[in-house]
C-alpha positions in Angstrom: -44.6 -23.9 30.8 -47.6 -22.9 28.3 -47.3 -19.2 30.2 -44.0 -19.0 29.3 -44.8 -20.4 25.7 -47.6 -17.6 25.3 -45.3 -15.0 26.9 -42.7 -15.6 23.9 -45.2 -15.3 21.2 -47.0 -12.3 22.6 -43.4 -10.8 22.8 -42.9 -12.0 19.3 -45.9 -11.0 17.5 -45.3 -7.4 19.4 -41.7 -7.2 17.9 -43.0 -7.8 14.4 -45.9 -5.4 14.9 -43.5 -3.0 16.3 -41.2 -3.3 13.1 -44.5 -2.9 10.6 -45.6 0.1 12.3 -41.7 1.9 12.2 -41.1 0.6 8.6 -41.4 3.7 6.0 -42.2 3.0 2.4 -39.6 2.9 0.2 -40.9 5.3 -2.1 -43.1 7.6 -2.9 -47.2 6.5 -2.8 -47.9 8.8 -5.6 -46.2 9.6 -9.0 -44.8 12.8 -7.9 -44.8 15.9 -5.8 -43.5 18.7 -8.1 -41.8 21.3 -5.7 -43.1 24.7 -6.4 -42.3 27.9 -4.3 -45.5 29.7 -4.4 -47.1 28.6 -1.3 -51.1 29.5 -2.6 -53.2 26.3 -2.2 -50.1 24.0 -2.0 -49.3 21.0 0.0 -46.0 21.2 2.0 -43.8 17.8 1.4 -40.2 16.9 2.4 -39.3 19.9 2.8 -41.3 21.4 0.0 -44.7 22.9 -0.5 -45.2 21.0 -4.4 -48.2 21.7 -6.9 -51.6 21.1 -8.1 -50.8 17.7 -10.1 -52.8 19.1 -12.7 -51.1 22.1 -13.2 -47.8 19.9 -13.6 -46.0 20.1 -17.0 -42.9 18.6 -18.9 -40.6 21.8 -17.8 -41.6 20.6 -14.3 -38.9 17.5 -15.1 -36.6 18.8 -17.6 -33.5 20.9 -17.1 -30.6 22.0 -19.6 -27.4 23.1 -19.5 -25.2 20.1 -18.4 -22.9 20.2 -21.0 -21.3 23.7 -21.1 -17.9 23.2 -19.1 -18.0 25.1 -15.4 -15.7 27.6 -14.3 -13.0 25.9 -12.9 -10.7 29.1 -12.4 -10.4 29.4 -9.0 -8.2 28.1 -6.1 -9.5 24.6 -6.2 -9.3 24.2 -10.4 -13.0 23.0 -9.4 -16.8 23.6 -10.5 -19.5 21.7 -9.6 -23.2 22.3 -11.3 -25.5 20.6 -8.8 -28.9 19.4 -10.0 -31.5 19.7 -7.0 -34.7 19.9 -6.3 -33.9 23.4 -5.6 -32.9 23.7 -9.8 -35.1 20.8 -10.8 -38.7 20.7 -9.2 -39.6 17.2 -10.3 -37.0 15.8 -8.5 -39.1 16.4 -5.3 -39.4 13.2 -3.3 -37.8 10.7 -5.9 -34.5 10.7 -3.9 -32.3 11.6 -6.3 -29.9 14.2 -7.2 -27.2 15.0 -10.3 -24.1 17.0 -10.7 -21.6 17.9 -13.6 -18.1 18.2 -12.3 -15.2 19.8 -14.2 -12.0 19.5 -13.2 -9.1 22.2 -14.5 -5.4 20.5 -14.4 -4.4 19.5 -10.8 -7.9 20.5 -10.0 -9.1 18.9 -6.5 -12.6 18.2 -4.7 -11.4 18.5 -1.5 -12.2 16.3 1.3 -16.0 16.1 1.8 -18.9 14.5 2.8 -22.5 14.2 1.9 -24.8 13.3 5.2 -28.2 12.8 3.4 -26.5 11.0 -0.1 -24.6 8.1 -1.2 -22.6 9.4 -4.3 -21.9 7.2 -7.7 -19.3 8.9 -9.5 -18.7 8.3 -13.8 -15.5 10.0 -15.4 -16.2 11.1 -18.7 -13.2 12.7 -19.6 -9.7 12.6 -17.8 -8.2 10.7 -15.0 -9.3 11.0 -11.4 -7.5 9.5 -8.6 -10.6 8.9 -5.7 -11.0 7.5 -2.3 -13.1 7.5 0.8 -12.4 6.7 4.3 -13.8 4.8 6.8 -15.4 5.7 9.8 -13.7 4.9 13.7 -11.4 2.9 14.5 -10.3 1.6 11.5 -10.3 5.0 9.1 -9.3 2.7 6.3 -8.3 4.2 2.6 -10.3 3.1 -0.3 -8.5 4.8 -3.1 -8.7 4.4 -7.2 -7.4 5.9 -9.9 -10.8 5.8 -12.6 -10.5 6.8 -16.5 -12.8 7.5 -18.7 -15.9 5.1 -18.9 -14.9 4.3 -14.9 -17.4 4.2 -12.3 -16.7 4.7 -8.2 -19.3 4.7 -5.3 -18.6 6.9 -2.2 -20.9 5.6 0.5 -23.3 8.1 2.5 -21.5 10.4 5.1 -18.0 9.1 4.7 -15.0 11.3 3.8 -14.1 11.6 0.1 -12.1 13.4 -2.3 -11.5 13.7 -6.1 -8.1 14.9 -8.0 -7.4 15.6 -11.3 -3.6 14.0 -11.8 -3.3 13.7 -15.7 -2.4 16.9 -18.0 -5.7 17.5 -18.8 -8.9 18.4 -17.9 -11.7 16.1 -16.6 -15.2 15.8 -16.9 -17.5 13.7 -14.3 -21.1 13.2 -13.6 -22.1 12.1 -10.0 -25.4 10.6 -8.8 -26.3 10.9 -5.3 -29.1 9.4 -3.4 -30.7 12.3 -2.0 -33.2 15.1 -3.5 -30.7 17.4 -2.1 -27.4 15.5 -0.6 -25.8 18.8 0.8 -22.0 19.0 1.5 -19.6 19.4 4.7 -15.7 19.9 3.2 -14.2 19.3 6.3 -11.4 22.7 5.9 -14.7 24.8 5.9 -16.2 23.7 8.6 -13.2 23.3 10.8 -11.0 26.2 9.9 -13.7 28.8 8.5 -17.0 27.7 10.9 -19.2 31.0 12.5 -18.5 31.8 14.7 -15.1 30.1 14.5 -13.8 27.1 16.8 -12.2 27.1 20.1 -8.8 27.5 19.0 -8.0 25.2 21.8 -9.9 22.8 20.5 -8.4 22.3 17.5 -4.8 22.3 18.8 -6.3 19.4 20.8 -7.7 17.8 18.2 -4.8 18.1 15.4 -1.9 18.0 17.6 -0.3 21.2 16.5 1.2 24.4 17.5 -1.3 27.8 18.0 0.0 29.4 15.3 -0.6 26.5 12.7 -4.6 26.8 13.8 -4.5 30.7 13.9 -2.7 30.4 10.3 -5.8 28.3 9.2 -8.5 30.1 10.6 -7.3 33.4 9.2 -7.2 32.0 5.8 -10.3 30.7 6.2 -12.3 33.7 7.5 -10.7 35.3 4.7 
């Protein structure tokens, strides 16, 4: 009986060790790692080689620009002015990332994901109607029309979209969790992929005729 008693707590007390040893820290352990590209005497983190501390200035955290309107004349009625640690070099290891997003009338952000960033999502100007979508089995619709002053979170890696359904243009700021969040939109990397996809794959997959899949991957590949 004692055996059995010790055999539980040594399992225990292994169990907890084992989840102190695989638990990361939840932030940095210094102040900052200012990304820098010149690779001379610099320390590579998260991705980045970042500078000498003591060479770090206030530029190192500051960035303009964010309220001249983006060029939203293009297919979509879309621009989106990203703020990452590629643009902004402070933002190195703070997990966190900013974008201005301008939407011309009818203008769409298509559907999307981010796989490194949970997004939070401000109008400032306009109407948006939003949703995401959750994963298998259930694929459930969370959809909201936001005004100005409104504020929608779009959870990390699921589908999302944005659209512009007022006679007017819109203005939004999104957050996302991520020093750099990247983007899937799901037409580009099922329809225009390189070297594309099986064609007979995606028939499979969406249920329709050759010529519907041809259609799309032509437009696409441009």
């Amino acid at each position: 009986m004692m055996k059995g008693v010790h055999y539980l707590v040594t399992v225990a007390l292994l169990a907890l060790a084992s989840t102190l040893a695989f638990a990361g820290d939840p932030s940095p352990l210094q102040d900052f790692c200012v990304a820098i590209n010149n690779t001379n005497s610099a320390v590579f983190v998260n991705g980045k080689f970042y500078k000498d501390p003591m060479l770090t200035t206030a530029n190192d955290f500051f960035i303009s620009g964010l309220d001249i309107p983006g060029n939203t004349k293009n297919q979509l009625g879309l621009s989106v002015n990203l703020v990452n640690v590629d643009k902004l070099a402070g933002l190195n290891t703070l997990g966190i990332s900013l974008a201005r997003i301008d939407f011309a009338l009818h203008g769409l952000s298509p559907l999307h994901t981010h796989p490194r960033g949970t997004e939070l999502l401000i109008v400032l100007k306009g109407t948006l109607l939003v949703g995401f979508v959750t994963s298998d089995p259930n694929n459930h619709l969370f959809t909201k029309t936001l005004n100005q002053g409104d504020v929608f979170v779009l959870p990390v890696g699921l589908i999302h979209f944005q659209l512009n359904i007022r006679e007017t243009n819109v203005v939004a700021f999104s957050s996302l969790s991520s020093q750099n969040p990247r983007v899937i939109t799901m037409a580009n990397a099922i329809f225009g992929s390189n070297p594309p996809i099986n064609p007979d794959v995606l028939i499979k997959a969406f249920q329709v005729d050759k010529n519907v899949v041809d259609y799309l991957q032509k437009i696409f590949h441009g």
